[in-house]
Backbone as CSV, one residue per row, in Angstrom:
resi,resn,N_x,N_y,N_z,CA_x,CA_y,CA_z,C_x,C_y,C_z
1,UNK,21.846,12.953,-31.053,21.155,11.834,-30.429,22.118,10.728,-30.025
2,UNK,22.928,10.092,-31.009,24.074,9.438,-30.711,24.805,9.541,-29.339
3,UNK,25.300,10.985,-29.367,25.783,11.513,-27.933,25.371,11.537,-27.165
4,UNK,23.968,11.775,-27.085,23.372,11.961,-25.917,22.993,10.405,-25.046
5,UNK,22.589,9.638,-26.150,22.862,8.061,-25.817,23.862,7.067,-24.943
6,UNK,25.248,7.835,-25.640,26.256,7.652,-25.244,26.422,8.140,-23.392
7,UNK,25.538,9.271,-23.150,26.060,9.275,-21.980,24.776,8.743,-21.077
8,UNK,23.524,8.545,-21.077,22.616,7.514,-21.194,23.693,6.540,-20.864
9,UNK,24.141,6.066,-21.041,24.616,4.397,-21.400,25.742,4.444,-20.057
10,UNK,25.932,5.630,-19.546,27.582,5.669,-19.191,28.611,5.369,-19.347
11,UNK,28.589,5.542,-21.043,29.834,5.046,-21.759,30.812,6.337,-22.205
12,UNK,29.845,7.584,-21.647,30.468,8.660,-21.802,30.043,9.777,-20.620
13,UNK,31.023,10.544,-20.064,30.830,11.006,-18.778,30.083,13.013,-19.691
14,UNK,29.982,13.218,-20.736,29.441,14.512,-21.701,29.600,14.855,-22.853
15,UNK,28.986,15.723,-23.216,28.801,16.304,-24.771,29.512,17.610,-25.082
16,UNK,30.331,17.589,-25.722,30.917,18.558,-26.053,30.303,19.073,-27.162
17,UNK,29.515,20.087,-27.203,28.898,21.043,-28.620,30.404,22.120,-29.205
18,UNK,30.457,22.281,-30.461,31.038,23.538,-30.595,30.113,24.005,-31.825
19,UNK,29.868,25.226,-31.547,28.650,26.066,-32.246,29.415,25.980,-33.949
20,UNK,28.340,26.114,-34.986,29.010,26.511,-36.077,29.415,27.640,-36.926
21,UNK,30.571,27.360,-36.952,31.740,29.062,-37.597,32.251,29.446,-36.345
22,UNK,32.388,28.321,-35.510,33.010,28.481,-34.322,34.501,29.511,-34.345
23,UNK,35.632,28.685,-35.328,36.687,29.320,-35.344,36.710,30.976,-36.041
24,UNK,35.605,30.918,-37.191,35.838,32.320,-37.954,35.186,33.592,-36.900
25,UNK,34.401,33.055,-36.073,33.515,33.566,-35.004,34.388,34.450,-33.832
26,UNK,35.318,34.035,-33.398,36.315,33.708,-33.253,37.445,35.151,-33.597
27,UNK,37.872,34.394,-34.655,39.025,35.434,-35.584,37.861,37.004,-35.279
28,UNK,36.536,36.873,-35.621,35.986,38.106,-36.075,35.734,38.807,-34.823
29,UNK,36.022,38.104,-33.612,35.154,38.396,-32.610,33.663,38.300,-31.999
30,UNK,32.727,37.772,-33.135,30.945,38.202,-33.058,30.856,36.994,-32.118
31,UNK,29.766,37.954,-31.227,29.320,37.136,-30.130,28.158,36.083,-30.521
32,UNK,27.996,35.150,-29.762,26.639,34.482,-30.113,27.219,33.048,-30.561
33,UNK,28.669,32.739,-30.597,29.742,31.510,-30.867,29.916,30.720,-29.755
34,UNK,30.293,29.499,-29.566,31.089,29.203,-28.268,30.745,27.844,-28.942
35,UNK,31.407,27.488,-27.626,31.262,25.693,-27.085,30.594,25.325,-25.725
36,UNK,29.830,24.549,-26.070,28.584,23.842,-24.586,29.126,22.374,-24.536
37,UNK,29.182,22.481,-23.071,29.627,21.334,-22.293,28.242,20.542,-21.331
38,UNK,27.853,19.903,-21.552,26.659,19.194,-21.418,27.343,17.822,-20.285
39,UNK,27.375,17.989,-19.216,28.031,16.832,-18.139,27.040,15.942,-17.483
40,UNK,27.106,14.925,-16.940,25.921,14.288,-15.680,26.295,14.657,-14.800
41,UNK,25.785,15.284,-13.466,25.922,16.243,-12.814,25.780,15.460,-11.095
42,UNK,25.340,13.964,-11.398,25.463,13.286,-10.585,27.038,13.230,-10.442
43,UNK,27.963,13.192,-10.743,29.055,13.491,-10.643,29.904,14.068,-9.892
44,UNK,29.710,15.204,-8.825,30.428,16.400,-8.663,31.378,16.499,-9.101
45,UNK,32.227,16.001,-8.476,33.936,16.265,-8.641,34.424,16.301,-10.163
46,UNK,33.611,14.870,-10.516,33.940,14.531,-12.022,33.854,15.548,-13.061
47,UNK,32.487,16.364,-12.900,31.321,17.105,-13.676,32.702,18.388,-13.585
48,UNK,32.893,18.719,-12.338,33.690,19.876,-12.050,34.913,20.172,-12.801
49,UNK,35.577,18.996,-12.526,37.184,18.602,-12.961,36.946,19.053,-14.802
50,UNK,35.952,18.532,-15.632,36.049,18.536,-17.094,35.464,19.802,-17.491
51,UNK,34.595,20.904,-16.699,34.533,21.790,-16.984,35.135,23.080,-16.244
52,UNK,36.148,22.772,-15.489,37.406,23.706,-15.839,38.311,23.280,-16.414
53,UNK,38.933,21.915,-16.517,39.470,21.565,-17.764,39.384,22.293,-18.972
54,UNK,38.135,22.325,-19.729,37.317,23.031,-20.648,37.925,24.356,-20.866
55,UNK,37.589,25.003,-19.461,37.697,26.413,-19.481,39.010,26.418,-20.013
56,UNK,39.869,26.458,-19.035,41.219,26.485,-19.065,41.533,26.199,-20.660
57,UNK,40.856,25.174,-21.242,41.315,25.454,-22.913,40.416,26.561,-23.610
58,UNK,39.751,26.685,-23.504,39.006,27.498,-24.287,39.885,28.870,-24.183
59,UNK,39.983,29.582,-22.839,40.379,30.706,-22.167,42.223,30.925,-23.189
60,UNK,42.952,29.561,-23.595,43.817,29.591,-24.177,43.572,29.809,-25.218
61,UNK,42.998,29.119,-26.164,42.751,29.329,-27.346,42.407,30.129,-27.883
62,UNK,41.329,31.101,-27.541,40.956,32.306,-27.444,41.777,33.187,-27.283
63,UNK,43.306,32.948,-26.324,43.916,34.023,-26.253,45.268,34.155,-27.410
64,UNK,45.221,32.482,-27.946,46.138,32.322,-29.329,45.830,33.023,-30.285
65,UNK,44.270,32.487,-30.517,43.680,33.202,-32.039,43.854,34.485,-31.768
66,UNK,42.702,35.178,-31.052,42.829,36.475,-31.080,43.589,37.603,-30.460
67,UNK,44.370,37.057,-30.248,45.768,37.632,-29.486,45.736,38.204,-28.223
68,UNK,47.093,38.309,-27.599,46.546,38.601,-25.998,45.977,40.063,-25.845
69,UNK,47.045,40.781,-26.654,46.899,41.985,-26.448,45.567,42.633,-27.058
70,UNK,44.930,42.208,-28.190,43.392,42.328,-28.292,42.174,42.025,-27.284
71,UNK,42.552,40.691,-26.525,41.880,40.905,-25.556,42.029,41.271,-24.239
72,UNK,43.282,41.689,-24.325,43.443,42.538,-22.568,42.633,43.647,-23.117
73,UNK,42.673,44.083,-24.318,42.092,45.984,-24.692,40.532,45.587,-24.897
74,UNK,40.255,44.625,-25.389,38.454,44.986,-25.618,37.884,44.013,-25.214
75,UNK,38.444,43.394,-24.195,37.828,42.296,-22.935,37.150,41.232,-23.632
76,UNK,37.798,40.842,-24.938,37.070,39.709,-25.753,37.377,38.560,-25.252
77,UNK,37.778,38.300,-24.378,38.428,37.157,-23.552,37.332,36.170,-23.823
78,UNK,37.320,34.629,-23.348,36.568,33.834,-23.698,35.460,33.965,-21.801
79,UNK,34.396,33.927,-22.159,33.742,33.869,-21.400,32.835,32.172,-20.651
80,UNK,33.023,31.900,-19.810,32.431,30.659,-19.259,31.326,30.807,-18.316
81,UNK,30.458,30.373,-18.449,29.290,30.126,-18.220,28.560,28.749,-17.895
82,UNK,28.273,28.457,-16.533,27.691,27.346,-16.082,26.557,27.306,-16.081
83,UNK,25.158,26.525,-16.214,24.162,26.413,-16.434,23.798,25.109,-15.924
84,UNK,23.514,25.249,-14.586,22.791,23.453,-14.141,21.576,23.810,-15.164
85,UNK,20.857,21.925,-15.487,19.444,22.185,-16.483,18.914,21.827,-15.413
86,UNK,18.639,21.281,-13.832,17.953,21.168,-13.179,17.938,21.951,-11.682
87,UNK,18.856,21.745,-11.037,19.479,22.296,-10.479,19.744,23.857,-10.501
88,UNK,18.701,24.565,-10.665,19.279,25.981,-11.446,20.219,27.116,-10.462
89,UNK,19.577,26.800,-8.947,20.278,27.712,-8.352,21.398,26.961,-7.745
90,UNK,22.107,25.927,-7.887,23.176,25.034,-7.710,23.731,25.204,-5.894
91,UNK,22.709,25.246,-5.443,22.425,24.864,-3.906,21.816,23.465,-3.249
92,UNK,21.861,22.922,-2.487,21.640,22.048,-1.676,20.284,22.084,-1.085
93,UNK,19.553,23.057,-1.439,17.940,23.195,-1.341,17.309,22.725,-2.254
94,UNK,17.826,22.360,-3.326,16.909,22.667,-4.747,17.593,21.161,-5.209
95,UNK,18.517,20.746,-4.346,19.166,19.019,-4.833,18.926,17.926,-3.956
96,UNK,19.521,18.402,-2.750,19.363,17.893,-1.580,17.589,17.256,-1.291
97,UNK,16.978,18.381,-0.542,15.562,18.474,-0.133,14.861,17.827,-0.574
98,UNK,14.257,18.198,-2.133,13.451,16.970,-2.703,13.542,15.930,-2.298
99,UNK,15.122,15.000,-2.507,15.555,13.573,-2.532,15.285,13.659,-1.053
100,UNK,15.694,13.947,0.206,15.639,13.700,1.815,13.996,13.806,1.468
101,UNK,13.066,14.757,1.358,11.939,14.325,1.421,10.815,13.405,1.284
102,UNK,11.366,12.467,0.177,10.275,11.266,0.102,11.206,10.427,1.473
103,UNK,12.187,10.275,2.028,13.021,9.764,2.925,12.073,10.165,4.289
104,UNK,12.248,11.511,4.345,11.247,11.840,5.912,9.924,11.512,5.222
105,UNK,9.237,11.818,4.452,7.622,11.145,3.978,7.559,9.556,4.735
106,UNK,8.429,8.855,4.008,8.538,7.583,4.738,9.070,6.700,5.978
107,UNK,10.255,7.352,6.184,9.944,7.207,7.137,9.298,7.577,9.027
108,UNK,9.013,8.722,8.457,7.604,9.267,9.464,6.725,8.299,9.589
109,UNK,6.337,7.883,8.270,4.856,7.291,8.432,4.870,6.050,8.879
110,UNK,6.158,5.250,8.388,6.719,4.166,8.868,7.021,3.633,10.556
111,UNK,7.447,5.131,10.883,7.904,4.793,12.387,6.260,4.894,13.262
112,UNK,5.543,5.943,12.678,4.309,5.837,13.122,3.619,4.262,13.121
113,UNK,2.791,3.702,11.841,2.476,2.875,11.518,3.154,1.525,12.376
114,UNK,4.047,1.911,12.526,4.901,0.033,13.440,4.462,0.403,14.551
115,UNK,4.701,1.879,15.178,4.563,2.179,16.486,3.333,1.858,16.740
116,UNK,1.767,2.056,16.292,0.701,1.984,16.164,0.493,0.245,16.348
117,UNK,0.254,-0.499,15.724,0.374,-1.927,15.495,1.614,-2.660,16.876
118,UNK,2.862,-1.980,16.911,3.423,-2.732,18.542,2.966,-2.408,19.619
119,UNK,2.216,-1.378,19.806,1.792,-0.858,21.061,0.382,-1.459,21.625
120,UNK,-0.347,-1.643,19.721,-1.547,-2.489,20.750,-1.713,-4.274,20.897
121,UNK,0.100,-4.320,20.364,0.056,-5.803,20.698,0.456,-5.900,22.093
122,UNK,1.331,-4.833,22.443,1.354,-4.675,24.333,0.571,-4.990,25.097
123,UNK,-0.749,-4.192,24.302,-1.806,-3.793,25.632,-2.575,-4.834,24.998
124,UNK,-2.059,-5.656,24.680,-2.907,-7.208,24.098,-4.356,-6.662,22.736
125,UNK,-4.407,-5.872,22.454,-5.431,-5.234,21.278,-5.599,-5.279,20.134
126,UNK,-5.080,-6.654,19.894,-4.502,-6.912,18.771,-5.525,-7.726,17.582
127,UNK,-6.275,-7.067,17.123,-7.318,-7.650,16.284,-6.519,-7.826,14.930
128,UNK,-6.957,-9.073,14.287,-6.464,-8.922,12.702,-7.349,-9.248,11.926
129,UNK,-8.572,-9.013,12.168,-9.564,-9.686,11.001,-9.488,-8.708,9.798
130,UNK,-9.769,-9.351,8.580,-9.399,-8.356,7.465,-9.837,-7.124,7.370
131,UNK,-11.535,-7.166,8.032,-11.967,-5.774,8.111,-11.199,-4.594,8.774
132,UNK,-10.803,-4.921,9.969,-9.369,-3.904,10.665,-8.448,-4.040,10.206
133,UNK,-7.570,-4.759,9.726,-6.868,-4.768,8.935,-6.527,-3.761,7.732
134,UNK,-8.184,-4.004,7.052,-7.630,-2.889,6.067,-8.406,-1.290,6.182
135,UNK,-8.997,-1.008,7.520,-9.580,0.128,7.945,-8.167,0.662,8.449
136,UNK,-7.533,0.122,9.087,-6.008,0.542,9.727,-5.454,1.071,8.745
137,UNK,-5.015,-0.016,7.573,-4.328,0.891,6.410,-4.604,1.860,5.959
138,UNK,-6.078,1.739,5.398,-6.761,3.061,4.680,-6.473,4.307,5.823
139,UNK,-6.482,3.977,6.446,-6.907,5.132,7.656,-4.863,5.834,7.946
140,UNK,-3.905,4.992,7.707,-2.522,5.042,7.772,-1.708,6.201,6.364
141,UNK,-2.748,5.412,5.574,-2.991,6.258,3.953,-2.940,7.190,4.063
142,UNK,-4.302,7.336,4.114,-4.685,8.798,4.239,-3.723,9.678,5.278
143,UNK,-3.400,9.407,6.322,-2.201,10.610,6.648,-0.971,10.890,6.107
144,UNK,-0.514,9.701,5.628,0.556,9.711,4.703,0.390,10.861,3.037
145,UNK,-0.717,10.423,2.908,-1.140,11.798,1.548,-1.423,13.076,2.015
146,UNK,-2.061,13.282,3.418,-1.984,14.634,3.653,-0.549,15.473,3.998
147,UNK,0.143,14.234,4.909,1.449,14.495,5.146,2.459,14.869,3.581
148,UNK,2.516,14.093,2.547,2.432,14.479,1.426,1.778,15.675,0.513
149,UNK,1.119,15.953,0.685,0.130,17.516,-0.136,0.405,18.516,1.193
150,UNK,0.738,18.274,2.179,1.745,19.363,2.906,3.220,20.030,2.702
151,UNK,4.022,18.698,2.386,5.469,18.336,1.981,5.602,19.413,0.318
152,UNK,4.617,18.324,-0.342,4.796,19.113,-2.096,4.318,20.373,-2.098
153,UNK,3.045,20.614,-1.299,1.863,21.405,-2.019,1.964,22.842,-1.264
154,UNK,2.811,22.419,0.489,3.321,24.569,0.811,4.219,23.848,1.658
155,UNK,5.331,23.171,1.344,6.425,23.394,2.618,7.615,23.860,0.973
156,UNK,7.329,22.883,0.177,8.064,23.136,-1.499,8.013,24.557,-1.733
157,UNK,6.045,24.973,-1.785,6.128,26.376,-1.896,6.643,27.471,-0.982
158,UNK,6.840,27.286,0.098,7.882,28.145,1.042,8.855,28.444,1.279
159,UNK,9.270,27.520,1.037,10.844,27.619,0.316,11.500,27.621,-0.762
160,UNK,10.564,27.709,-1.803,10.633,28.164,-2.739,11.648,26.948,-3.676
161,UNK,10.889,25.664,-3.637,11.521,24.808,-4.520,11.274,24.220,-5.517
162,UNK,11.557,24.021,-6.346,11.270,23.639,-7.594,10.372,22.772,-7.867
163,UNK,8.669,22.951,-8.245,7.673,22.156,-8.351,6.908,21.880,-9.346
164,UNK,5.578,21.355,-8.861,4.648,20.886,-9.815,4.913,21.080,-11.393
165,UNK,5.591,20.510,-11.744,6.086,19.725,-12.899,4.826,19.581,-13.768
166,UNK,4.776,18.354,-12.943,3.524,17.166,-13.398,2.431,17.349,-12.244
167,UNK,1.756,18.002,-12.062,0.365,17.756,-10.461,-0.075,16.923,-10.817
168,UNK,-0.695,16.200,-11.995,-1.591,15.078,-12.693,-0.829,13.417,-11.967
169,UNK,0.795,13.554,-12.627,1.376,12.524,-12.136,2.319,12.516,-10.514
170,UNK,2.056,13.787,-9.599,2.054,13.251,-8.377,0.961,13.008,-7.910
171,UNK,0.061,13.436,-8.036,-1.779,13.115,-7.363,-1.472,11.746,-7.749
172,UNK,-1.024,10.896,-9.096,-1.482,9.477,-8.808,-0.292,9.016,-8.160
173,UNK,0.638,9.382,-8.202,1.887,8.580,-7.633,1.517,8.972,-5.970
174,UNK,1.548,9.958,-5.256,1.608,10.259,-3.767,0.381,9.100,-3.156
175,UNK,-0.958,8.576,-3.661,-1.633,7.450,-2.839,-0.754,6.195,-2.876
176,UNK,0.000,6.021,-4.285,0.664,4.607,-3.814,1.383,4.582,-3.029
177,UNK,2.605,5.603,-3.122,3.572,5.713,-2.037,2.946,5.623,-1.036
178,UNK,1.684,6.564,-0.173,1.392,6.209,1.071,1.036,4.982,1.461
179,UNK,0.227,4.222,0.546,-0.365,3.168,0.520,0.799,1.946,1.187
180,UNK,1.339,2.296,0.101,3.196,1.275,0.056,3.881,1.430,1.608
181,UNK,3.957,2.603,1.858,4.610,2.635,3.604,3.983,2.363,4.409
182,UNK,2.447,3.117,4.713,1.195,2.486,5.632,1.581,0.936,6.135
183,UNK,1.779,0.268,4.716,1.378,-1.571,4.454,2.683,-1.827,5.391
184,UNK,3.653,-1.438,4.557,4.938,-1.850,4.751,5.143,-1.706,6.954
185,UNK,4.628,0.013,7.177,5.143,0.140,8.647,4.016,-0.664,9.267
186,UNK,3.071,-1.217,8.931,1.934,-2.020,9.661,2.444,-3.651,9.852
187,UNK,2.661,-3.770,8.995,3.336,-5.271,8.753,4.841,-5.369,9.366
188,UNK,5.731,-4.147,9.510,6.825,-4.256,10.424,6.762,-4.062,11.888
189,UNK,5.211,-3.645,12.412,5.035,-3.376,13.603,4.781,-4.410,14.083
190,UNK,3.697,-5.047,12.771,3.131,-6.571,13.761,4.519,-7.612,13.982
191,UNK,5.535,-7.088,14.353,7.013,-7.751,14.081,7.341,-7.874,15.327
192,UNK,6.962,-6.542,16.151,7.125,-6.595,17.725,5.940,-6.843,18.693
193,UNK,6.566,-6.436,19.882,5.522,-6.355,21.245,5.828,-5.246,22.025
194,UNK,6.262,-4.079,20.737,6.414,-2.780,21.994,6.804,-1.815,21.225
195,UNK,6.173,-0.662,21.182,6.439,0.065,20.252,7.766,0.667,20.477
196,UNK,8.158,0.771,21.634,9.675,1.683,21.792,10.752,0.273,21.183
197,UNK,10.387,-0.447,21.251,11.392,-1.906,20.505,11.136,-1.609,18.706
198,UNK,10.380,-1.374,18.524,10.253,-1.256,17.035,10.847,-0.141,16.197
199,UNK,10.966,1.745,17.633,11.313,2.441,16.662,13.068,2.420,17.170
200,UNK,13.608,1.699,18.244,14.460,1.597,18.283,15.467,0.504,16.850
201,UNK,14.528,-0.333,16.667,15.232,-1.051,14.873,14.720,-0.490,14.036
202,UNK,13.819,0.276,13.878,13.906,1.106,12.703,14.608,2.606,12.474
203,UNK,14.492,3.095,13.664,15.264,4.810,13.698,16.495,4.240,12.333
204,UNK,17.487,3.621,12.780,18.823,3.468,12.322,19.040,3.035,10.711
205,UNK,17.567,2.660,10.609,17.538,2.606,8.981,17.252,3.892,7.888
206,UNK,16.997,4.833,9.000,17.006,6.224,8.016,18.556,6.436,7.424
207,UNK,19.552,6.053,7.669,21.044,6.671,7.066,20.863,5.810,5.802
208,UNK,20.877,4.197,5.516,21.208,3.713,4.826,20.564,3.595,4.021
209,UNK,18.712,3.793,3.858,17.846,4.407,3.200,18.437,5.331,2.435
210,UNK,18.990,6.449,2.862,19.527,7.552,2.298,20.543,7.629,0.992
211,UNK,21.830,6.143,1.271,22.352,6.464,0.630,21.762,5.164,-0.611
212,UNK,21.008,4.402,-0.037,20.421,3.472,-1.086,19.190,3.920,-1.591
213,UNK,18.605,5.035,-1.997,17.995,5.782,-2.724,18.169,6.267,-3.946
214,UNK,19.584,6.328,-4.161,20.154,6.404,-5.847,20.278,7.837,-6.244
215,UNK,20.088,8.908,-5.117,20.284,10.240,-4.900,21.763,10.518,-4.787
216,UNK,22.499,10.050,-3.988,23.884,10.328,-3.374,24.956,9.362,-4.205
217,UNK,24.369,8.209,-4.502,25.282,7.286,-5.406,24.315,6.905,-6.277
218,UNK,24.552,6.930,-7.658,23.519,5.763,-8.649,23.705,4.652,-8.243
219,UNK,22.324,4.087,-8.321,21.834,2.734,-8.371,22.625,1.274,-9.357
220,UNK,23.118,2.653,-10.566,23.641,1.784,-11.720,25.135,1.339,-11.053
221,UNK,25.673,1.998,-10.365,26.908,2.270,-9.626,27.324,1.035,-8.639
222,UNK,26.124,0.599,-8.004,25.967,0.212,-6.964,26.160,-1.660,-7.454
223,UNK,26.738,-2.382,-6.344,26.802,-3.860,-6.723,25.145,-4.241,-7.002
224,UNK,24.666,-5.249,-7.768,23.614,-5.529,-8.349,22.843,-5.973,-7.055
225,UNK,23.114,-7.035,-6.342,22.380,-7.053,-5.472,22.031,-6.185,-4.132
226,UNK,22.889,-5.319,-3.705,22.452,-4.311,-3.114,21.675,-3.158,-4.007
227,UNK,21.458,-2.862,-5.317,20.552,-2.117,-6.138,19.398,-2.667,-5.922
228,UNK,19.287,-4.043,-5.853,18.027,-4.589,-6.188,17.294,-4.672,-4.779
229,UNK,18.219,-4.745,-3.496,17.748,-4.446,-2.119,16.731,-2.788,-2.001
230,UNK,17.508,-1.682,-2.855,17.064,-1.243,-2.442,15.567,-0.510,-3.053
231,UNK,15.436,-1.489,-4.336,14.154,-0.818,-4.962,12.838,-1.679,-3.754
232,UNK,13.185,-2.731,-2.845,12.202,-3.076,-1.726,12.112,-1.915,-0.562
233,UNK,12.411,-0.745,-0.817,12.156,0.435,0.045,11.246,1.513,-0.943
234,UNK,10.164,1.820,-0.640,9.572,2.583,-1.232,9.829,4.120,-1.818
235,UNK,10.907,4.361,-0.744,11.602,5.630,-1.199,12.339,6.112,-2.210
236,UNK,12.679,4.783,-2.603,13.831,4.730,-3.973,12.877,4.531,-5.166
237,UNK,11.954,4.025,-5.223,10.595,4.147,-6.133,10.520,5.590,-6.501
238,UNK,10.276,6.073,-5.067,9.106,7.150,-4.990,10.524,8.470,-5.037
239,UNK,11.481,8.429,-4.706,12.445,9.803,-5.386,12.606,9.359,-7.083
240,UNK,12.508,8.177,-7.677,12.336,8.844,-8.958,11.387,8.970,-9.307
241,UNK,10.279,9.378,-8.624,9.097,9.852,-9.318,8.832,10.665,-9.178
242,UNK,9.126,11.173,-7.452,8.582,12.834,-6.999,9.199,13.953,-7.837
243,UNK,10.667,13.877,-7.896,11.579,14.246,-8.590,11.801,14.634,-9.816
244,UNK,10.940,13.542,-10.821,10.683,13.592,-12.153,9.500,14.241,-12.337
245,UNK,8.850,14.340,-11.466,7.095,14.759,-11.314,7.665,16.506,-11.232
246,UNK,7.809,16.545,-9.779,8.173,17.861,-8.992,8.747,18.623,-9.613
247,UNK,10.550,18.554,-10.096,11.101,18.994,-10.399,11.206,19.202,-12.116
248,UNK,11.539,18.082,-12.631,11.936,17.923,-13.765,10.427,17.690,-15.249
249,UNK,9.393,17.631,-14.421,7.971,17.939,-15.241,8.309,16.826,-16.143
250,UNK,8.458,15.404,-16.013,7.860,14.523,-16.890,6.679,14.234,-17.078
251,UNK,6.795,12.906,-18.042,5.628,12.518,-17.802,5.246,11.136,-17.073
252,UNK,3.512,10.765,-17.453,3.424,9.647,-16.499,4.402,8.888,-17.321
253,UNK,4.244,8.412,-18.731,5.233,7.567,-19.622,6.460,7.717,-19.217
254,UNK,6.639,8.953,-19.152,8.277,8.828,-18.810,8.540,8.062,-17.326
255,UNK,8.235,8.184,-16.251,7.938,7.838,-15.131,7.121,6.396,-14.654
256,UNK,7.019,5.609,-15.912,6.307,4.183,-15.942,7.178,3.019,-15.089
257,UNK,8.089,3.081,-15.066,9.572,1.923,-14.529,9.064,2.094,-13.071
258,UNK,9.611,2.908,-12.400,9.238,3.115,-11.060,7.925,3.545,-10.319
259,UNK,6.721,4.036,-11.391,5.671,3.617,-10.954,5.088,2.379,-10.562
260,UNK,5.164,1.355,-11.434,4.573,0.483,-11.651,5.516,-0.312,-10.369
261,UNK,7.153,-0.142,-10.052,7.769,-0.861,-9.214,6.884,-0.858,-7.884
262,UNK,6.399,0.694,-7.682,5.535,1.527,-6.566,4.526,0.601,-6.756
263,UNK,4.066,0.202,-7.333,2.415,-0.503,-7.401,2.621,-1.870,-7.246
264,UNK,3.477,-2.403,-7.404,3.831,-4.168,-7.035,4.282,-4.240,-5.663
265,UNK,5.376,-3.278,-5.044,5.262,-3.048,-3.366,4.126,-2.936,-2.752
266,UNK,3.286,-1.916,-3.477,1.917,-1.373,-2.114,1.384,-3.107,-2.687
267,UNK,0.914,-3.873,-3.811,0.482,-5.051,-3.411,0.331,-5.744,-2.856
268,UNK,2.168,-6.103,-3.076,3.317,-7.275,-1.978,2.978,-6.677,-0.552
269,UNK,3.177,-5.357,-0.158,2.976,-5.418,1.210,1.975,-5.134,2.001
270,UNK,0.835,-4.795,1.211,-0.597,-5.015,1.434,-1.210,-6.512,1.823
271,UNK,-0.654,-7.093,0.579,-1.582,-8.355,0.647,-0.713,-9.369,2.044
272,UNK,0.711,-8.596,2.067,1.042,-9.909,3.796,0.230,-8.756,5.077
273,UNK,-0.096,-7.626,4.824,-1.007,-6.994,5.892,-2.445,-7.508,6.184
274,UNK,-2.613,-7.685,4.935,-4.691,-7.633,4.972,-4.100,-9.563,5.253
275,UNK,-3.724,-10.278,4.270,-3.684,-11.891,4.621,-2.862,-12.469,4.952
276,UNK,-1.553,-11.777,5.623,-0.610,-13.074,6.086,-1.347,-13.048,7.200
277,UNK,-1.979,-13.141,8.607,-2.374,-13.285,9.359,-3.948,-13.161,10.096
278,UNK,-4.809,-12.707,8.969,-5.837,-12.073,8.956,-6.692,-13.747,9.723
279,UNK,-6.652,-14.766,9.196,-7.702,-15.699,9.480,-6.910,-16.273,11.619
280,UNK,-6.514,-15.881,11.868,-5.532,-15.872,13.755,-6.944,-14.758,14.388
281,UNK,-7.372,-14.157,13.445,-8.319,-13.152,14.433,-7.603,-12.300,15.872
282,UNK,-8.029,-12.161,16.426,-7.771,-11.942,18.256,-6.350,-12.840,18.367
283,UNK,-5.077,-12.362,18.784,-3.994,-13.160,19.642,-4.428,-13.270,20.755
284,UNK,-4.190,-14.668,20.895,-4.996,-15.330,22.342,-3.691,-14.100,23.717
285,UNK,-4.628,-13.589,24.587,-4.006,-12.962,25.321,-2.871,-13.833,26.088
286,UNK,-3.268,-14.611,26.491,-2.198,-15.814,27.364,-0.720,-16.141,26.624
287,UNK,-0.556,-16.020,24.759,0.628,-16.262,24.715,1.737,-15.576,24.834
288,UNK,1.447,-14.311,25.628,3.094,-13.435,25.728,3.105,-13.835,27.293
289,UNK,2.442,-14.673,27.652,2.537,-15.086,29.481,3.259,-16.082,29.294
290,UNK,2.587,-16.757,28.052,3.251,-18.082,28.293,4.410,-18.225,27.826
291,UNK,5.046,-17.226,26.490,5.763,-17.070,25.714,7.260,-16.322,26.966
């Protein structure tokens, strides 16, 4: 527990196990001995570098004790063995994908949602009374969750990626997330007067989304105030949840931090949808003439 804390903490980059009767195990030959190397795997290079390090001693030692010439003849050589615990087929489908997916989830729905809201401030259509207001969202929602129970529920299963964990805790997590982008791309649309102006400033935020998601670099890694920029993107919420849900079968408890972050966004950017502007009604048509 200690150890495992230790790398928790990132005060330690792994755990070195060595089984017990390791050495007599060893001298005797009986299989079923070794040493486990337990790394954070966010790492690559790092993760890589200490377990051939590893090898490379083990593979010696093994060939001290039990001599060379014993194991050139009965192939007792030390054997190494990698084992991602999540990651099992240690491909870019099964690491990658998940994390890019709450990324395209959002921003799809995002570029939609602004596009929707600038286009009918064009054609002057621009109602904001709360009742449209929040028929728009609900109605933004809901494609965002189907678009979602498409994503998890058979594009995952078709390709055969590592899922339903938890179904209990994505069913509640996938409405906030939609909820959270709906708000968010509605409230960035009412920003313009044209929808090709809106997805032209947003397209370019899909890269940096990407790497401020905490997928490609930790969050912990990252200068404090750009970490804290990027938990105001719903995606960085919502990959540690899909993730922990999808892949790794937590629970809701385990998964409480970034839920609850998910549920103070869809608020925050709900409540400037439904009331930063809701009591303006109708934009008087005359001010983009006059403007």
């Amino acid at each position: 527990m200690a150890a495992r804390e230790e790398v928790r903490q990132r005060r330690a980059d792994g755990i070195l196990y060595l089984s017990k009767g390791l050495g007599g195990a060893a001298l005797k030959g009986r299989p079923g001995a070794g040493a486990a190397l337990i790394v954070n795997g966010a790492y690559f290079v790092r993760a890589e570098g200490i377990a051939r390090a590893l090898g490379d001693v083990v593979r010696e030692q093994a060939l001290e004790v039990t001599g060379a010439l014993t194991a050139r003849h009965s192939g007792s050589g030390a054997t190494i063995v990698m084992q991602p615990l999540f990651n099992t087929t240690g491909g870019y489908r099964d690491y990658v994908f998940p994390a890019i997916a709450n990324i395209i989830l959002q921003q799809t729905l995002l570029f939609a949602s602004a596009r929707l809201i600038a286009e009918r401030r064009r054609r002057d259509d621009w109602q904001r009374d709360r009742a449209t207001a929040l028929s728009t969202w609900i109605a933004m929602t809901l494609i965002g969750i189907f678009a979602g129970l498409f994503v998890f529920g058979f594009a995952f299963w078709v390709q055969d990626v590592p899922r339903t964990g938890n179904v209990p805790g994505l069913l509640l997590a996938l409405p906030v997330f939609a909820a959270t982008v709906a708000a968010l791309g509605l409230v960035a649309g009412s920003l313009f007067r044209s929808g090709d102006d809106a997805l032209k400033l947003l397209m370019p935020t899909s890269v940096p989304l990407v790497f401020l998601a905490g997928f490609a670099w930790p969050l912990d890694e990252m200068p404090g105030w750009l970490a804290t920029i990027a938990w105001f993107s719903p995606a960085t919420a919502a990959m540690h949840l899909f993730i922990r849900f999808n892949q790794m079968g937590a629970s809701i408890a385990e998964a409480a931090t970034p839920l609850l972050v998910l549920i103070g966004l869809m608020i925050g950017y709900g409540a400037i949808w439904c009331f930063g502007r809701a009591h303006a009604g109708r934009e008087d048509p005359t001010s983009d003439a006059a403007g």
